[in-house]
C-alpha positions in Angstrom: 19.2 -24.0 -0.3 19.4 -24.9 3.2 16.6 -27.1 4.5 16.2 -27.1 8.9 14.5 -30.6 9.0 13.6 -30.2 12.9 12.0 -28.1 15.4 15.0 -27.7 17.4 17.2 -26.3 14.5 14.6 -23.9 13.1 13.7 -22.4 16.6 17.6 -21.5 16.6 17.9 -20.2 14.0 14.9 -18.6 13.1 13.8 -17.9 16.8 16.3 -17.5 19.1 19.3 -16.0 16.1 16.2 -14.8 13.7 18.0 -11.2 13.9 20.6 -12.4 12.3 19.4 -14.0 9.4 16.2 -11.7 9.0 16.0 -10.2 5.5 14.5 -10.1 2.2 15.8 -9.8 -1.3 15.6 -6.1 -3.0 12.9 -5.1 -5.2 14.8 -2.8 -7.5 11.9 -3.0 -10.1 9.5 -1.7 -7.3 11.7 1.0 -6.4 11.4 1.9 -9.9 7.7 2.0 -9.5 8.0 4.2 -6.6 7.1 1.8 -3.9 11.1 2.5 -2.2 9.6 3.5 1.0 6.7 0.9 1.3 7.5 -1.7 4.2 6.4 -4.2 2.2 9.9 -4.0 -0.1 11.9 -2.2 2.4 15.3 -4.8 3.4 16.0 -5.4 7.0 17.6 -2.3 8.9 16.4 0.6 11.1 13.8 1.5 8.9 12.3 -1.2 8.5 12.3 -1.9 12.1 10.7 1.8 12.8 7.5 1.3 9.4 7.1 -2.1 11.1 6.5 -0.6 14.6 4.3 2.3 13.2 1.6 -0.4 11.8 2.0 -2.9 14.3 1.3 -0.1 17.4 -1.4 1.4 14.6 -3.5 -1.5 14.2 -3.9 -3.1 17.7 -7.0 -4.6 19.1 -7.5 -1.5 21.4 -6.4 1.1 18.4 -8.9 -0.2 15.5 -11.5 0.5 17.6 -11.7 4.2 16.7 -12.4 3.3 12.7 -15.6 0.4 13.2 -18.0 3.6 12.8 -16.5 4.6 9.8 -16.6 0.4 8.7 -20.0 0.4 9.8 -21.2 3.6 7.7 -19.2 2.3 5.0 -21.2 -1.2 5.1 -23.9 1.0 5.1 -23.6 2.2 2.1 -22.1 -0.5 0.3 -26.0 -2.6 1.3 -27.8 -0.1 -0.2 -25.7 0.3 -3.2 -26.2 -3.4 -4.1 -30.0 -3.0 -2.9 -30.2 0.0 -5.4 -28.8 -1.4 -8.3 -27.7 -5.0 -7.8 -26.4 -5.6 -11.5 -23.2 -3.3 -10.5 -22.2 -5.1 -7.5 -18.5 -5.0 -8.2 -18.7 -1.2 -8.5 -20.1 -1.0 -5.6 -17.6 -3.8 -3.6 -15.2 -1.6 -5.1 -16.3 1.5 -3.9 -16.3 0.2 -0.9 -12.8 -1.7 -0.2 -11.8 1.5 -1.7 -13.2 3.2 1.0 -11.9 0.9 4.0 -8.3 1.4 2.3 -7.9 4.9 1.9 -10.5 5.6 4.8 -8.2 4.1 7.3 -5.0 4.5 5.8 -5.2 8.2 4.3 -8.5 9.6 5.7 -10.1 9.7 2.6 -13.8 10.0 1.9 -15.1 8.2 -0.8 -18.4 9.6 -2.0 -19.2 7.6 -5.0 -18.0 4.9 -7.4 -17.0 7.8 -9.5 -14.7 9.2 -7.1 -11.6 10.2 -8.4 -9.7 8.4 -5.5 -11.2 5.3 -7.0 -9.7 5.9 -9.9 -6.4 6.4 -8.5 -6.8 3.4 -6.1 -7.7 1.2 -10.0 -4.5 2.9 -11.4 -2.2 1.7 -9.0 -3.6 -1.4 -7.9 -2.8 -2.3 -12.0 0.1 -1.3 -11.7 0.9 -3.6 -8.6 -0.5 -6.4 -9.9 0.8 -6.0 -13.6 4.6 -5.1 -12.8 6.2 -8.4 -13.2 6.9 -10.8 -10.5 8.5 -9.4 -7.2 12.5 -9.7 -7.2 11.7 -11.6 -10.6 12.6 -9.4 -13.5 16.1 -8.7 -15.1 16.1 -5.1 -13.2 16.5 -7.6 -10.3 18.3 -10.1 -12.1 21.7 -8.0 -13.0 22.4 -5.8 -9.7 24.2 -3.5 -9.2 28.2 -3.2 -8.6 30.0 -0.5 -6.6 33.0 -1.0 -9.2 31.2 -0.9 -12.4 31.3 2.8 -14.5 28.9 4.7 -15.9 29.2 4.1 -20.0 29.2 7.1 -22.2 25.8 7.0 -23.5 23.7 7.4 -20.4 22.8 10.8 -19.6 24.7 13.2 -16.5 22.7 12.3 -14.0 22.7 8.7 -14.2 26.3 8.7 -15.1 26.4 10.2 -11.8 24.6 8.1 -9.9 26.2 5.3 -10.5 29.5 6.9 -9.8 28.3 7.4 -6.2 28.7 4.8 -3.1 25.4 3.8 -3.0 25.1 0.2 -3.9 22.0 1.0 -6.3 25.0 1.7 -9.2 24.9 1.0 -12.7 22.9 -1.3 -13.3 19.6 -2.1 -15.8 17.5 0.0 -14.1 20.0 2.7 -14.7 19.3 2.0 -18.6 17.0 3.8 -21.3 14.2 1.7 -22.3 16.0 1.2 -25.9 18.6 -0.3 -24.8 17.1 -2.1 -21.6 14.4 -4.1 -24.0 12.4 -5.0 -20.6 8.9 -5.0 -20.7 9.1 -4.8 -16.6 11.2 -1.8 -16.4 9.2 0.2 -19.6 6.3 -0.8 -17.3 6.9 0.2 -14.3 8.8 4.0 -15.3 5.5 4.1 -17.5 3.4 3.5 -14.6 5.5 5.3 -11.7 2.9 8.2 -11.7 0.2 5.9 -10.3 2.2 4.7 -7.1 3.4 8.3 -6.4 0.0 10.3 -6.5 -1.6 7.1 -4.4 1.2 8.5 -1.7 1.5 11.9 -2.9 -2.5 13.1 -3.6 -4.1 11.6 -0.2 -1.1 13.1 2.1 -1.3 16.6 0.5 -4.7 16.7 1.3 -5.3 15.1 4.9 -2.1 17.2 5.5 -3.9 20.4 4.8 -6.8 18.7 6.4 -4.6 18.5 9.7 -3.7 21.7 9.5 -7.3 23.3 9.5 -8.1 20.5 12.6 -10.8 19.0 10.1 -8.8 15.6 9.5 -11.0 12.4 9.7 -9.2 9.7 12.4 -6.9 7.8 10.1 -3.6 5.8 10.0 -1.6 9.1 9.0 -3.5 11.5 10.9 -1.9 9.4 13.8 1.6 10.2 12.6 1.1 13.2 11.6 -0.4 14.3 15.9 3.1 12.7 16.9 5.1 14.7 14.2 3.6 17.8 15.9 3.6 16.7 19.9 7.3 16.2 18.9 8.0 19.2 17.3 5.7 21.2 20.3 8.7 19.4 22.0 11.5 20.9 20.8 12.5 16.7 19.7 13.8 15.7 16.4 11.5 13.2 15.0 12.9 10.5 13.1 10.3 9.7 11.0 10.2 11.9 7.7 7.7 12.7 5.3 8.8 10.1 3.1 8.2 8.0 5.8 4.9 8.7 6.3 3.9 8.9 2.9 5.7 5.1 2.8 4.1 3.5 5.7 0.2 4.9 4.5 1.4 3.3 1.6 2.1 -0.1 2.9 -1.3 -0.3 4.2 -2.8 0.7 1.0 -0.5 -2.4 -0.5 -1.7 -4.8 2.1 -5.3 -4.0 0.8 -4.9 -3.7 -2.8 -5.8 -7.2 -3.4 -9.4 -6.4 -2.6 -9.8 -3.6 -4.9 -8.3 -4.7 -7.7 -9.3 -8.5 -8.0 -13.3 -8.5 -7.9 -13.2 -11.4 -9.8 -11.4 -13.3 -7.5 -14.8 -12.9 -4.9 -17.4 -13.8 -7.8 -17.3 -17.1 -7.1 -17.5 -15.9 -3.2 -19.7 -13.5 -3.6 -22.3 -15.3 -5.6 -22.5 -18.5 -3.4 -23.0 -16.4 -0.5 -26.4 -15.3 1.0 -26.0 -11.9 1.6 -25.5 -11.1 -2.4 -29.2 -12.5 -3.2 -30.9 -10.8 0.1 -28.9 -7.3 -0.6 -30.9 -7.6 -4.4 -34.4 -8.6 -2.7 -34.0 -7.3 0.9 -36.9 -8.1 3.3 -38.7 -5.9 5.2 -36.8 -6.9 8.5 -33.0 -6.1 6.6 -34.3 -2.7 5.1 -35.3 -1.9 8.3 -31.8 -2.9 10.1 -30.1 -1.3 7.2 -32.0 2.4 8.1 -31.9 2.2 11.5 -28.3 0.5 12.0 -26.6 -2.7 13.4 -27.7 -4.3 16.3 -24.4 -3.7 18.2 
């Protein structure tokens, strides 16, 4: 460990040389899960660099400001949900950070706390949350070597692949559950499914969306009008599918938290005022709540 006990050395380091030190460990258990092309566990390269610069140019001041409609009507309806049956709160707060999420991110429409995209947003935010600790688990603990062979009793293809120069090689990941004994890895190839169709199901069908010129203004509707301006073009664009499937993703990650922990805001939610006024609204908040915000 290497501790910069002044302002002067971490500003040269970190500042000044940060490129060169800029990194992050490898999730190999997330890659398992299917988060691989999620910015959040990507390592430091070109693609990093390229998801970083999609959400950072997506989610400026002056770029947001084409979803606060959609975040007002989505208040909206989270109000009344509360005002209309106040003991299922947390349905509806999850409804409703379900709804910013994949809103934003995917262009999803939530109609109703029985949505299916709900369900698929619960799925994988347990599987997130349940996985093991990030770059903590013996799929992370034993990595790969590019000299190690494939034993005898793993099947063709993974014999093959780690065979290959990739550095992902033989290693636990690479194992059967029987043999592994990890609870993490059974885990997370148990649970892959969830993380995929969170990327997969929205995509296909904003995609299509795109295609008939109904899509909703969303995080990968953006990409997707710069995949085709390009392509009108006659340019190669460098971002991929995958790509765009893994930086919708991210922001679904970088929400997750609020769908998945409504316990975490009990405490919040029940010490603040707007929980016991939603449940017994005066007449001056029903009528802000029909006719809209004051901005």
């Amino acid at each position: 460990m290497i501790v910069l006990n002044s302002v002067a050395a971490a500003q040269e380091l970190l500042d000044k040389r940060g490129a060169n030190y800029s990194d992050r460990p490898r999730f190999a258990l997330f890659e398992v899960m299917g988060w691989s092309g999620t910015l959040t566990f990507l390592q430091w390269g070109k693609r990093f660099q390229m998801h970083r610069k999609l959400i950072q140019s997506s989610f400026t001041k002056p770029a947001i400001v084409k979803y606060r409609e959609f975040q007002v009507a989505e208040a909206h309806k989270l109000m009344q949900g509360i005002m209309r049956d106040s003991g299922n709160w947390e349905e509806s707060l999850r409804r409703f950070a379900t709804a910013i999420v994949l809103g934003i991110g995917f262009g999803v429409s939530i109609k109703n706390e029985s949505d299916p995209y709900v369900k698929m947003a619960v799925d994988a935010s347990y599987a997130l949350g349940h996985g093991g600790a990030p770059a903590g688990t013996p799929v992370d603990f034993f990595p790969p070597s590019k000299r190690c062979c494939a034993p005898p009793f793993l099947p063709p293809f993974n014999r093959r692949a780690s065979l290959t120069a990739d550095p992902s090689l033989f290693a636990v990941r690479h194992l059967p559950n029987w043999l592994a004994r990890s609870t993490s890895l059974k885990f997370a190839r148990d649970w892959r499914w969830s993380i995929r169709a969170i990327h997969d199901k929205p995509y296909a069908a904003i995609s299509q969306q795109f295609r008939q010129g109904t899509a909703q203004p969303s995080f990968i509707t953006s990409l997707l009008e710069q995949d085709a301006e390009l392509k009108a073009k006659g340019k190669v664009n460098p971002m991929t599918e995958a790509d765009i499937k893994g930086a919708a993703g991210a922001v679904y990650a970088a929400g997750q938290d609020t769908v998945s922990q409504p316990r975490q805001l009990n405490a919040t939610c029940a010490c603040s005022l707007w929980l016991p006024l939603a449940a017994n609204p005066p007449l001056p908040m029903i009528a802000t709540l029909r006719r809209g915000p004051p901005w």
